[in-house]
VOBA-1610 file (N, C-alpha, C; in pm, whole numbers, padded with zeros to 5 digits, always signed):
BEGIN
Unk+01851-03430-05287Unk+01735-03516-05268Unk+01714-03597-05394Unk+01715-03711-05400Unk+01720-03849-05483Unk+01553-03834-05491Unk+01450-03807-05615Unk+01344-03867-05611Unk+01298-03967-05693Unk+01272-04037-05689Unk+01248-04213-05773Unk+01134-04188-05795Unk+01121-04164-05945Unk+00958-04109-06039Unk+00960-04309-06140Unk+00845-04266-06227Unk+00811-04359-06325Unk+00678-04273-06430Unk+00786-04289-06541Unk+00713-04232-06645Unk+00564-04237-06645Unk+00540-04369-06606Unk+00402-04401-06610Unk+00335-04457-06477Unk+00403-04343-06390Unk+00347-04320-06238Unk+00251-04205-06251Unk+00096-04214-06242Unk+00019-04111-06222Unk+00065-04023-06110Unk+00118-04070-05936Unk+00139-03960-05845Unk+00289-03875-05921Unk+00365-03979-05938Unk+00471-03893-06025Unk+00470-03778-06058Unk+00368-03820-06198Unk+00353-03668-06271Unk+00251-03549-06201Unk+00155-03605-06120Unk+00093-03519-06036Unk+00143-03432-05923Unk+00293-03495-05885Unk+00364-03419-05790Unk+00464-03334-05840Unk+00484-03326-05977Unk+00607-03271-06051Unk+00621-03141-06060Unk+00517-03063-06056Unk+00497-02898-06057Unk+00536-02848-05899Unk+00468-02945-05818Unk+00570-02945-05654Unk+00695-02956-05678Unk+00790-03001-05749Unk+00917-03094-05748Unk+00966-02947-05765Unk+00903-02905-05909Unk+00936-02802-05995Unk+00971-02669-05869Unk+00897-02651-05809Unk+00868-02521-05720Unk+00972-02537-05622Unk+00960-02669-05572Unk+01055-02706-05490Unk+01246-02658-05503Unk+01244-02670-05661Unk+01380-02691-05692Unk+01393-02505-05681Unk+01322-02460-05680Unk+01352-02282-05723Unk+01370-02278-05579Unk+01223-02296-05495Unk+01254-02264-05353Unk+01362-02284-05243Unk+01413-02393-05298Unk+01507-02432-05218Unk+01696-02468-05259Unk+01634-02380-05362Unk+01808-02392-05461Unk+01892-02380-05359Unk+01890-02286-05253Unk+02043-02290-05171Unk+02075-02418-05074Unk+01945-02471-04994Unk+01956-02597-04935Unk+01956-02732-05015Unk+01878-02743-05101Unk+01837-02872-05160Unk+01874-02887-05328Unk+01957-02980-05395Unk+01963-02995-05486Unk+01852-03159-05542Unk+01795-03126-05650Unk+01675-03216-05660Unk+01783-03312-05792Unk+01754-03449-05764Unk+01785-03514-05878Unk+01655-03620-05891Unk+01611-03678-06036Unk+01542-03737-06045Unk+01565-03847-06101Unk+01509-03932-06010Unk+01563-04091-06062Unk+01487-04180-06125Unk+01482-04221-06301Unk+01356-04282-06322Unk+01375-04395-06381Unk+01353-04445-06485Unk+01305-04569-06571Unk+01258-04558-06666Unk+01273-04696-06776Unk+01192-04682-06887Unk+01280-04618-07015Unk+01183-04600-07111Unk+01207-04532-07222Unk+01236-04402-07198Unk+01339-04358-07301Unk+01467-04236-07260Unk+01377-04133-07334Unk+01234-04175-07436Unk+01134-04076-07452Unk+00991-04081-07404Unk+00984-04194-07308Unk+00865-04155-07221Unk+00943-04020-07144Unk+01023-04100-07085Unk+01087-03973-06983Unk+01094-03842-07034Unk+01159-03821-07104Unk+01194-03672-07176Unk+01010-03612-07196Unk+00888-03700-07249Unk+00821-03624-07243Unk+00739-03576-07097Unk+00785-03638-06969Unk+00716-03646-06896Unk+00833-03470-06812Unk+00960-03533-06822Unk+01017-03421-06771Unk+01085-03305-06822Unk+01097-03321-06937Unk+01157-03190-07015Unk+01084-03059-06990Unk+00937-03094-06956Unk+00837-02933-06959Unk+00897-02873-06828Unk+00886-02921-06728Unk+00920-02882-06624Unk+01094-02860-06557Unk+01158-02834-06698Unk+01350-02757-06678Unk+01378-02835-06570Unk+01402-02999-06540Unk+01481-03035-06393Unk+01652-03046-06491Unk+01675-03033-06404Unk+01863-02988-06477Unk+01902-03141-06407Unk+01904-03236-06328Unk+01935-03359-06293Unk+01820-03481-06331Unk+01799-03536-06430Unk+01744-03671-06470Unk+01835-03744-06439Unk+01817-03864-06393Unk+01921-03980-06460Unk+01848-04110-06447Unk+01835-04194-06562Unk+01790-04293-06590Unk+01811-04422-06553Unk+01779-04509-06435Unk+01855-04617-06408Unk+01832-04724-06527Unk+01888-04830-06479Unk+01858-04963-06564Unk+01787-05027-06479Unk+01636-05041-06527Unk+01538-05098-06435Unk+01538-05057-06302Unk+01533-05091-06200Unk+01532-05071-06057Unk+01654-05072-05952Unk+01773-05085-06007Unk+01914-05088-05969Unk+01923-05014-05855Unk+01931-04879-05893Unk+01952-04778-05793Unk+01844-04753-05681Unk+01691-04768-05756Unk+01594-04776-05611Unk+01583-04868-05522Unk+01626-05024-05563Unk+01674-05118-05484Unk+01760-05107-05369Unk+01840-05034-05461Unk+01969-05053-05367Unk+01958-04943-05233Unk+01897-04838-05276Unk+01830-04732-05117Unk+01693-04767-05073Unk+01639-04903-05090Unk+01462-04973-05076Unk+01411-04863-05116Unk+01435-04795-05220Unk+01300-04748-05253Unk+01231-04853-05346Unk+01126-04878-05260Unk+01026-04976-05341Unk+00899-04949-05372Unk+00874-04855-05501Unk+00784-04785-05517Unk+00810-04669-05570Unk+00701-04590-05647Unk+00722-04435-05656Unk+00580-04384-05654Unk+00623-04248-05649Unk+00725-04190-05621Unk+00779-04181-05454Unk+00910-04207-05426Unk+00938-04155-05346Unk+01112-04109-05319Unk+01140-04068-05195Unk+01288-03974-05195Unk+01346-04012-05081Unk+01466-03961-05111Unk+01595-04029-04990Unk+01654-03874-05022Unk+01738-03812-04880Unk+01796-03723-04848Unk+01944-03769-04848Unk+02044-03714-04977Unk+02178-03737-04927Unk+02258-03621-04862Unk+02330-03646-04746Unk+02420-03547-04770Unk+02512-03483-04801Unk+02567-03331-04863Unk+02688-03302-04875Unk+02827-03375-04889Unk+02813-03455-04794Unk+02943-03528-04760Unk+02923-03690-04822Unk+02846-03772-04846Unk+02789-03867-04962Unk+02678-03960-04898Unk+02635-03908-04733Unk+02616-03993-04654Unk+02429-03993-04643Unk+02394-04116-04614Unk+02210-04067-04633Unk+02162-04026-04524Unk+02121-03892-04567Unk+02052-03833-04456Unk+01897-03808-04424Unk+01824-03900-04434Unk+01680-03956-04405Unk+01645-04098-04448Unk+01535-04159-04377Unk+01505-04263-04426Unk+01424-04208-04607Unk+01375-04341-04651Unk+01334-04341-04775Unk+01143-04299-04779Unk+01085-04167-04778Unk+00948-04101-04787Unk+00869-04174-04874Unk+00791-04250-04836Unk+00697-04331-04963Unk+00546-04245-05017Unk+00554-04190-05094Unk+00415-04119-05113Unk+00393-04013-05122Unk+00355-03927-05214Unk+00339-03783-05212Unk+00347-03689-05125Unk+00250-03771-04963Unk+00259-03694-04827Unk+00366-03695-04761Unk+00439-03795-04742Unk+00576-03818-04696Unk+00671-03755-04780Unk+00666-03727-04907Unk+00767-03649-04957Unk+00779-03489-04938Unk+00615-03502-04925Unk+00617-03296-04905Unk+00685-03289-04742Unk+00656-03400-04663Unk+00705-03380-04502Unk+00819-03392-04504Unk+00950-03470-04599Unk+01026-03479-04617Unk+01106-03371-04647Unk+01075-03304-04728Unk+01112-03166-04798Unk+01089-03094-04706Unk+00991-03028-04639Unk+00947-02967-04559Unk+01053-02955-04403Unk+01111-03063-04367Unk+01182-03100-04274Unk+01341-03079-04332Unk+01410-03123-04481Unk+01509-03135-04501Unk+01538-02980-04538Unk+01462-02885-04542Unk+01492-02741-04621Unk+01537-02692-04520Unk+01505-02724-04368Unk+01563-02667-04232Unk+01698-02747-04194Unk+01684-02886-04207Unk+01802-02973-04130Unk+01765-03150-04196Unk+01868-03171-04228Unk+01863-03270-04262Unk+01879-03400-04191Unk+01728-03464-04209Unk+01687-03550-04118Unk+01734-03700-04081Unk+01775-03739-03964Unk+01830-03871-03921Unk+01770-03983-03968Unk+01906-04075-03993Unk+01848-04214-03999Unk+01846-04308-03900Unk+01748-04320-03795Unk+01699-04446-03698Unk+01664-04607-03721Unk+01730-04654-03700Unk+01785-04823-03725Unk+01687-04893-03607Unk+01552-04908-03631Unk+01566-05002-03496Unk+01659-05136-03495Unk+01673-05169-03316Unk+01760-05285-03296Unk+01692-05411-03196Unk+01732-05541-03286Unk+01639-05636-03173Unk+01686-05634-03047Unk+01563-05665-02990Unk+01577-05645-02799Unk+01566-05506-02771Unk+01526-05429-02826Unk+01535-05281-02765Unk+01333-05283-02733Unk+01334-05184-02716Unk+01181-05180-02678Unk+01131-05106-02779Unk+01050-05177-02811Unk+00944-05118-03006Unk+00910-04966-02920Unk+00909-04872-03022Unk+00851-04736-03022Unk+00731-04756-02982Unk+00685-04634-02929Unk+00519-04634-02902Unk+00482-04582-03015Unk+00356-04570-03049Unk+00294-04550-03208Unk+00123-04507-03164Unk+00053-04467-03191Unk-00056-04426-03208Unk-00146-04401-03358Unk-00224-04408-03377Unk-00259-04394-03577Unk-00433-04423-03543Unk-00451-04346-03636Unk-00628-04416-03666Unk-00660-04513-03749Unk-00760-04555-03783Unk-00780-04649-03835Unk-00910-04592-03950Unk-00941-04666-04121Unk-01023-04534-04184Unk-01087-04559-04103Unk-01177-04613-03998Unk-01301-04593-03981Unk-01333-04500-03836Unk-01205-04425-03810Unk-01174-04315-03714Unk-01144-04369-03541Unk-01146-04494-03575Unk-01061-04542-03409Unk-00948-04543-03425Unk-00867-04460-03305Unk-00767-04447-03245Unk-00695-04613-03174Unk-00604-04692-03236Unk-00496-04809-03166Unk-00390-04739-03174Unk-00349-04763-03039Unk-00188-04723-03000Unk-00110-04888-02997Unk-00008-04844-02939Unk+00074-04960-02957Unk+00069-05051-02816Unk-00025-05008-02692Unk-00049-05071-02589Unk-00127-05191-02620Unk-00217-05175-02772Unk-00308-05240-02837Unk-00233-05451-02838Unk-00122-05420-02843Unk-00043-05500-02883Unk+00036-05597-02820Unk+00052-05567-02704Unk+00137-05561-02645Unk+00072-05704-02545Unk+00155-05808-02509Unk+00102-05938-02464Unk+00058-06048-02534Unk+00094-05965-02735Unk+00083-06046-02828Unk+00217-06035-02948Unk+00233-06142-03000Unk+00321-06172-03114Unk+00233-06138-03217Unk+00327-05983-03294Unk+00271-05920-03384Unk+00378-05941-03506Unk+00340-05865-03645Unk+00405-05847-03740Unk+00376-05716-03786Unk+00413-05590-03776Unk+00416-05501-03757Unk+00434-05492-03978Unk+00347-05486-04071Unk+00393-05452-04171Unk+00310-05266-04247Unk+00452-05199-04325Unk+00471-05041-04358Unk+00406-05081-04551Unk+00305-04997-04531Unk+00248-04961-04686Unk+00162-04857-04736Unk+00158-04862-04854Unk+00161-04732-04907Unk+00022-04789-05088Unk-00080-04752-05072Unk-00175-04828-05179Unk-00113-04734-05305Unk-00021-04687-05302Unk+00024-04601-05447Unk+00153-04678-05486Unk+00189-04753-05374Unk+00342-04847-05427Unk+00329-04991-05511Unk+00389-04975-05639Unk+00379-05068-05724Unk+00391-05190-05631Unk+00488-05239-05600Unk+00529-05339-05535Unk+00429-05381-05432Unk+00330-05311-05366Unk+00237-05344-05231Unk+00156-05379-05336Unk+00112-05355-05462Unk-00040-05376-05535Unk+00013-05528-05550Unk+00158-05563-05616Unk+00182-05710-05618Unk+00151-05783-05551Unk+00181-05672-05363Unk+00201-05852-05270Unk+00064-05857-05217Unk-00035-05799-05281Unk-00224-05779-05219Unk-00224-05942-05202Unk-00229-06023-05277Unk-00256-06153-05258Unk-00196-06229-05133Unk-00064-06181-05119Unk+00053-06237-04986Unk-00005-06200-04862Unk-00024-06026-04871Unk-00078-05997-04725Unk-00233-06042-04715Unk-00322-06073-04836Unk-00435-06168-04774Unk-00403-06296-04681Unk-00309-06321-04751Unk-00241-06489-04715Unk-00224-06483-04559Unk-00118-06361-04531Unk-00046-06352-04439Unk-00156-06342-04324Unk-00234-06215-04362Unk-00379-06209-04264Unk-00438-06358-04196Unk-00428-06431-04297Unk-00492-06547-04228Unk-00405-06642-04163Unk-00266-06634-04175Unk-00206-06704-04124Unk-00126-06681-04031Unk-00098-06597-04009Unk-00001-06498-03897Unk-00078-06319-03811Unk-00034-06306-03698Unk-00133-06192-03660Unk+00004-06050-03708Unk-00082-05992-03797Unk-00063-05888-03821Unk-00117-05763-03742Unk-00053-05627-03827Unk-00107-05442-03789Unk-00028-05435-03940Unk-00138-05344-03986Unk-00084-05308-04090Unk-00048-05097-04072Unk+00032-05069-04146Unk+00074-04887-04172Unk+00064-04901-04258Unk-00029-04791-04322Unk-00038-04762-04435Unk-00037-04610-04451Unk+00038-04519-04554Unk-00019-04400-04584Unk-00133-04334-04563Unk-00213-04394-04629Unk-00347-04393-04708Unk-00455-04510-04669Unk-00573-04518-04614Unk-00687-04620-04676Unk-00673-04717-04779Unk-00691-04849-04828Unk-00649-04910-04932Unk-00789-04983-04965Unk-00903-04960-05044Unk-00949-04966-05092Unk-00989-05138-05108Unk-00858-05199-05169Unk-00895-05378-05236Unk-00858-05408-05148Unk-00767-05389-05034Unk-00732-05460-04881Unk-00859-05452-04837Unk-00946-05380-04776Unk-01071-05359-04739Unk-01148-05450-04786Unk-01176-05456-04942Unk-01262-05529-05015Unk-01248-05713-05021Unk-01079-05691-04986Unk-01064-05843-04955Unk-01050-05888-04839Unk-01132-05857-04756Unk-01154-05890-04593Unk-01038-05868-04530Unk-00991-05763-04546Unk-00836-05820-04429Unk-00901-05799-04305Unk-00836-05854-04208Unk-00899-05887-04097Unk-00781-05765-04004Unk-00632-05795-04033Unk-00577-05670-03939Unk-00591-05578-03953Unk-00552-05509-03848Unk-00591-05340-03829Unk-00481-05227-03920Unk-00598-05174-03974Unk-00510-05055-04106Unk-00496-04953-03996Unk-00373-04927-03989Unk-00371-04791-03954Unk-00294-04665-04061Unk-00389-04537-04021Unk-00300-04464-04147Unk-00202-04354-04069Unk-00077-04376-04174Unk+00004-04230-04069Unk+00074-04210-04240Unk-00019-04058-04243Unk-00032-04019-04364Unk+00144-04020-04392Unk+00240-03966-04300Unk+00378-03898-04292Unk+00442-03981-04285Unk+00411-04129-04243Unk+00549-04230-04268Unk+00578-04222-04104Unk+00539-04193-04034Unk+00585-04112-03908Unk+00683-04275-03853Unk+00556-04364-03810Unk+00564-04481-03793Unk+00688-04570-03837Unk+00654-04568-03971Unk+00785-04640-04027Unk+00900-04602-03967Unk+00906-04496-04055Unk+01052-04402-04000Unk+01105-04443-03826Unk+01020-04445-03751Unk+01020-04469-03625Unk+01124-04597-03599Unk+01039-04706-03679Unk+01093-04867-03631Unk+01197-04859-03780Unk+01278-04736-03845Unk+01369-04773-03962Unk+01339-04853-04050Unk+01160-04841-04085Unk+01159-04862-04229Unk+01190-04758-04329Unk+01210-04797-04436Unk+01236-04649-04554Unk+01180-04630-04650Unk+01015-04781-04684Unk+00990-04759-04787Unk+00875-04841-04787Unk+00817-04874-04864Unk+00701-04993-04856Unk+00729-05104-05008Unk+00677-05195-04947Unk+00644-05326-04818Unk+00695-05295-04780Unk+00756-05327-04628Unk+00820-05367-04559Unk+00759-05397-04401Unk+00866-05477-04308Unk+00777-05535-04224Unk+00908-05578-04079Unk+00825-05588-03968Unk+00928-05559-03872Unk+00815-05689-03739Unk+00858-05724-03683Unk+00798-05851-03583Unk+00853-05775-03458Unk+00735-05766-03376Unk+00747-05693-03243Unk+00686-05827-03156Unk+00794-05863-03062Unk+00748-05990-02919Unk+00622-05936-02804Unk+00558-06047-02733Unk+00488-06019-02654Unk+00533-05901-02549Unk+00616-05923-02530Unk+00718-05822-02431Unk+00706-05655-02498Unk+00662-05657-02599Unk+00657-05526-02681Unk+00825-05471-02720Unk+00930-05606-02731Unk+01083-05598-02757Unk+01070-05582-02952Unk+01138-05551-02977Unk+01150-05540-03152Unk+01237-05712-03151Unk+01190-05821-03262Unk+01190-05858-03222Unk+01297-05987-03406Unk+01290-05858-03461Unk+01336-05902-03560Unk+01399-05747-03660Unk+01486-05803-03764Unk+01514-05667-03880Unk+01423-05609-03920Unk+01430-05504-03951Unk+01300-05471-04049Unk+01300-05544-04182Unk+01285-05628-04227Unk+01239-05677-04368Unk+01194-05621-04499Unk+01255-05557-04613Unk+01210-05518-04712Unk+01165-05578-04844Unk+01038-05574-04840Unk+01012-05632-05031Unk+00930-05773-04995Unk+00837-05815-05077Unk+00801-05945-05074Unk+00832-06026-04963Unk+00941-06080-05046Unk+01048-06192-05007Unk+01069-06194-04893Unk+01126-06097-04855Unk+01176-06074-04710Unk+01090-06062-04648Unk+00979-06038-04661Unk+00864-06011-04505Unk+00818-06150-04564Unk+00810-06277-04600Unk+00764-06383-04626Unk+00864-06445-04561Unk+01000-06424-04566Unk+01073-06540-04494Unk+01116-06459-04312Unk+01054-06369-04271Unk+01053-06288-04170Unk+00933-06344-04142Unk+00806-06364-04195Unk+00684-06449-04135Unk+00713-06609-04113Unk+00755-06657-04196Unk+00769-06822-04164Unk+00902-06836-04073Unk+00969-06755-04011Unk+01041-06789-03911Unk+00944-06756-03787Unk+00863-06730-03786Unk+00768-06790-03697Unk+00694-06945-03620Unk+00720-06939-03507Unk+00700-07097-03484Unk+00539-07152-03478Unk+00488-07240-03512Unk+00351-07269-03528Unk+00277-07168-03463Unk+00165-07187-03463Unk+00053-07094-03351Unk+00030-07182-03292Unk+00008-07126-03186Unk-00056-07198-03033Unk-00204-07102-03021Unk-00291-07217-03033Unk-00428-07158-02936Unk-00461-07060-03064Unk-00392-07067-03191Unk-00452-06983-03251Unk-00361-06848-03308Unk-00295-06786-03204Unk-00174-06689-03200Unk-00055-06748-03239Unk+00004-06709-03357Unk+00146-06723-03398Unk+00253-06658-03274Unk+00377-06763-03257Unk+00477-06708-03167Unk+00572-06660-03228Unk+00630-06636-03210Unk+00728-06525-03306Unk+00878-06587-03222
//
């Protein structure tokens, strides 16, 4: 298990005595490596207390790029044989479900594909209403996966205001997000503490973002990072009546 920390990630170091327990509990199934950044003595003081026998230090974001992990902390399951065996867990909760799931069997990676029919989904919302994915359905959506602890989502706060007003969104989120709230977003937060969602439509990480058709067909890639869910929104054709067509 690949986990992508940052020295100067508060959940990081708050999950590390888990990491720690983890690595004893599960020495025969799970080997823990930790993947970080930064200064080679931030790190050492953040992980030396806690004996992990695998550090390794990328150069900037190389290696979390390259498996979307966009954000920390979070983990990717490899297997035995070199091959990835789970999507990418964004968030403290998704990592304990992660672990929790990989100590028995190591969990599949699901690709959604365009033209197939979007997953059904269900989630609350903070303010305790229940939207399923019937919610949706007879409209051109943008289906975007986040996480208010991922560096990268605090960046694009300004984009997905943008996006709110210009395209019809649903947002996944881990967690409640606090300055989304405070800055009127107008789409619907839903939280699925476990990633459940993502994982579902083959996201692996946050941002990221996936366009589901009136037809309730998947209707595009999933999109990772900024960039990509920005040029995954403007391939959208004007709005009509108000509703973006996808």
């Amino acid at each position: 298990m690949l986990l992508f920390a940052h020295p100067s990630c508060g959940p990081c170091e708050a999950l590390l005595p888990e990491v720690a327990q983890w690595q004893t509990e599960h020495a025969q199934r799970l080997t823990f490596a930790i993947v970080s950044e930064g200064a080679v003595k931030e790190n050492r003081r953040l992980f030396d207390r806690f004996g992990f026998e695998h550090v390794l230090l990328q150069d900037g974001t190389t290696l979390s790029d390259t498996y979307q992990a966009f954000g920390t902390p979070a983990a990717v399951v490899i297997e035995a044989d070199g091959t990835i065996g789970s999507g990418v867990a964004a968030g403290a909760e998704a990592i304990r479900e992660l672990v929790t799931s990989a100590a028995e069997a190591l969990v599949p990676v699901r690709v959604a594909t365009r033209g197939e029919v979007a997953p059904e989904f269900s989630a609350p919302t903070p303010a305790g209403e229940t939207v399923d994915f019937a919610r949706f359905k007879g409209q051109d959506v943008a289906l975007g996966f986040w996480s208010p602890d991922c560096g990268y989502c605090r960046a694009a706060v300004d984009d997905v205001v943008r996006w709110d007003r210009e395209h019809q969104l649903a947002i996944v989120s881990i967690a409640p997000d606090e300055e989304l709230a405070a800055r009127g977003l107008r789409a619907p937060l839903l939280i699925d503490a476990m990633g459940e969602i993502g994982r579902s439509f083959g996201a692996s990480g946050t941002p990221m973002a996936v366009r589901i058709a009136a037809d309730g067909t998947i209707a595009s890639e999933v999109a990772a990072g900024k960039a990509a869910i920005e040029t995954l929104l403007q391939a959208a054709r004007p709005p009509r009546n108000g509703v973006p067509v996808f």
